[in-house]
C-alpha positions in Angstrom: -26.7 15.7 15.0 -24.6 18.7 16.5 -26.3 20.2 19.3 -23.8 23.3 19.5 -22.4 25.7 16.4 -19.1 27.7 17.7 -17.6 30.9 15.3 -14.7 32.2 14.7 -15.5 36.3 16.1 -13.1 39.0 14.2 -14.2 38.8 10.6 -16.7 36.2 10.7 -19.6 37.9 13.3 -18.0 41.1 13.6 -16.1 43.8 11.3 -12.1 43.0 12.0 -11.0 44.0 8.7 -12.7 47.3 8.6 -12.1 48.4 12.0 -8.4 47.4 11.8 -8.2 49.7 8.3 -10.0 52.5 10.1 -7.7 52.4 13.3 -4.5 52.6 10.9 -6.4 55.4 9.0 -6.3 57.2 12.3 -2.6 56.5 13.4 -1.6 58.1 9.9 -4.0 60.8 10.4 -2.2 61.6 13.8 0.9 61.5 12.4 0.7 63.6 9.2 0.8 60.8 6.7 -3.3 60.8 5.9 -2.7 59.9 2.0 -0.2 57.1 3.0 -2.2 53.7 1.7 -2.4 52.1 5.4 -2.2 48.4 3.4 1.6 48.3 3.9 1.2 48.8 7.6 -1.6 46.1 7.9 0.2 43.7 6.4 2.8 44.4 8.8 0.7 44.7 11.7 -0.9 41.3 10.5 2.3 39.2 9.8 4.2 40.0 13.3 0.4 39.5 15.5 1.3 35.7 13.8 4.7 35.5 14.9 4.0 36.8 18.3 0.9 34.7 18.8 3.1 31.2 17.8 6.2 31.8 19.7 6.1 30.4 22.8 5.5 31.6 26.2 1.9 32.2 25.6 1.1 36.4 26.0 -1.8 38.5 26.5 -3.6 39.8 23.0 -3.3 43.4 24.1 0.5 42.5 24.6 0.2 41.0 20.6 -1.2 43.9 19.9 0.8 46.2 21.7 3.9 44.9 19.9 2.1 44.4 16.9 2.0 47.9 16.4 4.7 49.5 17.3 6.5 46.6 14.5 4.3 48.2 11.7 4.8 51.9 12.3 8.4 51.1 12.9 8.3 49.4 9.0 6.8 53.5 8.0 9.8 54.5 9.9 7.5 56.0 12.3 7.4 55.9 16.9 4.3 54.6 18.4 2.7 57.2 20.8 0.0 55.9 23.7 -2.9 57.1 21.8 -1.6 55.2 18.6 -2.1 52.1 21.1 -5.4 53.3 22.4 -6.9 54.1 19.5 -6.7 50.7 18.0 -7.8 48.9 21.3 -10.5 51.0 21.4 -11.4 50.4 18.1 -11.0 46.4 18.4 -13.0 46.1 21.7 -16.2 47.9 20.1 -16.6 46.5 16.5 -20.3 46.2 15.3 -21.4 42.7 13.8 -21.4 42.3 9.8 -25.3 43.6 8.8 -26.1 39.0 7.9 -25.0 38.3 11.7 -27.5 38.9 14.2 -30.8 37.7 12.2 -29.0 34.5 11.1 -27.9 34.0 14.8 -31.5 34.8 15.7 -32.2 32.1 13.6 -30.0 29.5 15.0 -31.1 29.7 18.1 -34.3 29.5 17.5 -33.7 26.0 16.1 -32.2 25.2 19.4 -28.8 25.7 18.5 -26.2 26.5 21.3 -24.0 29.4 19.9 -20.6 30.2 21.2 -17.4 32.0 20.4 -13.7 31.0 20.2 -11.4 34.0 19.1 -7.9 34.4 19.3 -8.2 37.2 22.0 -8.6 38.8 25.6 -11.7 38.4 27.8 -11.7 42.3 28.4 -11.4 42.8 24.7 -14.3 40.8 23.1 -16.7 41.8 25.8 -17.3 45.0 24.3 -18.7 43.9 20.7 -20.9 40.9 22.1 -23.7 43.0 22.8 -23.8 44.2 18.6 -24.5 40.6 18.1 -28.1 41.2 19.1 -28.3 38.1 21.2 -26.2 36.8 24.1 -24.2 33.7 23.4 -23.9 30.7 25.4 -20.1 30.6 25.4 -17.6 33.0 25.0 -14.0 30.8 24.8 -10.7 33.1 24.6 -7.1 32.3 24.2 -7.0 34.5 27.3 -9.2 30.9 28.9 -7.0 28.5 27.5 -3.8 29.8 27.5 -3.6 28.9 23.7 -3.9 30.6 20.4 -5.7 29.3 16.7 -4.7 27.2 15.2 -3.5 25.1 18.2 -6.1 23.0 19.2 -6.1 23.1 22.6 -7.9 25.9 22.4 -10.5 23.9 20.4 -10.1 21.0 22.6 -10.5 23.8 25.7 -13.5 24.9 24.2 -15.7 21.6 23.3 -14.9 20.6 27.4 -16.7 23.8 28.1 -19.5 23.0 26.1 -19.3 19.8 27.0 -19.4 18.2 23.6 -17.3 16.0 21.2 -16.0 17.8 17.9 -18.4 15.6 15.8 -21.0 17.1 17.8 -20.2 20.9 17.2 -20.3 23.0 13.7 -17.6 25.6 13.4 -18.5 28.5 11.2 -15.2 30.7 10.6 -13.4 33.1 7.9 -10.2 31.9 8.3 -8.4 29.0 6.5 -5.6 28.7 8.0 -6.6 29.4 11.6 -10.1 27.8 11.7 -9.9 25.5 8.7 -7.0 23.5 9.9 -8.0 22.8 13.0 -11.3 21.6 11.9 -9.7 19.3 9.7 -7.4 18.1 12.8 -10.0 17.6 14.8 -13.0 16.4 12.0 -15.3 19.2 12.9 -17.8 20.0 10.4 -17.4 23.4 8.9 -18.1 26.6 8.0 -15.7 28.4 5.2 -17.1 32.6 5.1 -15.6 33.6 2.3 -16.5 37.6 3.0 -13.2 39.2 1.1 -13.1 37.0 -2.5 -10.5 34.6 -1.5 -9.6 31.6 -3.4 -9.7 28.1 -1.0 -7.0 26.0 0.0 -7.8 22.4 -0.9 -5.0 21.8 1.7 -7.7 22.6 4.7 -10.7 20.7 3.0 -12.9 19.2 4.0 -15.3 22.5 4.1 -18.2 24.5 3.2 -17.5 27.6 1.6 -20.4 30.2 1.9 -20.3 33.8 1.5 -21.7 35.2 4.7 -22.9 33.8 8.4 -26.9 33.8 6.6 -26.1 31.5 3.8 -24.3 28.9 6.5 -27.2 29.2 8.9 -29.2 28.7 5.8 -27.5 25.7 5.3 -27.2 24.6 8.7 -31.0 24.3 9.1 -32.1 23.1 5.9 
């Protein structure tokens, strides 16, 4: 039986999607463009972070961010100014959990469950949404630690050593397909699909569970 669940953080325990929109909400807000529809940007935003994150040498999140960024509001045809920057780092490094997360982590660990992170991201920047989560995890594994970023599984392989457990003895729990999904199907880790924004699944990344929220997997998970 697994002794240890690990999640995915942005999106699946905590609010990515909607901090992300608001921080962009606020850029264009700062730059006179407030009924410009910030998806464009996102998307943007979203498509270089991927590119930037899987071309080698490794680089810091805040760098992927950084550059991230200033690749979007160049697409508007607008310049990135420091606040545009520290406004969305401030956003990202204090997002508050999704409203199923901290009673269904409750939960787990009351079963005996270990619980632990592993998020494409900085140590510096995750630390300040862990404490929303109502609960303190027992591991925290960033690219930052491994030097690697989703879907490459060293950072999964980085983060079972840590825990010190085999992937057939962990449960991963995650919103993304492509990032989470496929590595669990690499590795043969059961898991976790949280389908939180409608999306239709990719049999190429099966075998899964989908479920709608963090709750209905713990539900699952302890049945």
């Amino acid at each position: 039986m697994p002794n240890a669940i690990t999640f995915d953080f942005y999106g699946t325990l905590v609010q990515w999607h909607e901090g992300v929109e608001a921080a962009f909400r606020e850029i264009l807000g700062r730059h006179a463009r407030p009924a410009t529809n910030p998806a464009l940007l996102i998307h943007a935003f979203h498509s270089e972070g991927r590119r930037l994150r899987d071309t080698p040498p490794w680089k810091p999140y805040r760098e992927v961010l950084r550059e991230s960024l200033r690749h979007a509001m160049n697409h508007a045809g607008l310049a990135m100014c420091p606040a545009d920057i520290d406004g969305l780092i401030a956003r990202l490094s204090a997002l508050p959990p999704h409203a199923d997360v901290p009673d269904a982590l409750a939960t787990l660990r009351q079963r005996g469950f270990r619980l632990a992170a592993i998020s494409n991201t900085d140590d510096d920047l995750i630390a300040g949404s862990l404490p929303s989560l109502g609960l303190a995890l027992d591991a925290v594994i960033t690219a930052q630690q491994a030097q690697a970023y989703k879907p490459d599984l060293r950072l999964f392989r980085f983060a079972h050593a840590t825990l010190g457990v085999t992937p057939d003895e962990v449960i991963h729990v995650a919103a993304s397909q492509p990032l989470d999904m496929a590595a669990c199907k690499a590795l043969g880790i059961r898991a976790f699909w949280v389908n939180r924004r409608g999306e239709v699944a990719d049999a190429q990344w099966l075998p899964f569970t989908e479920v709608k929220d963090v709750a209905e997997a713990a539900r699952a998970i302890v049945r």
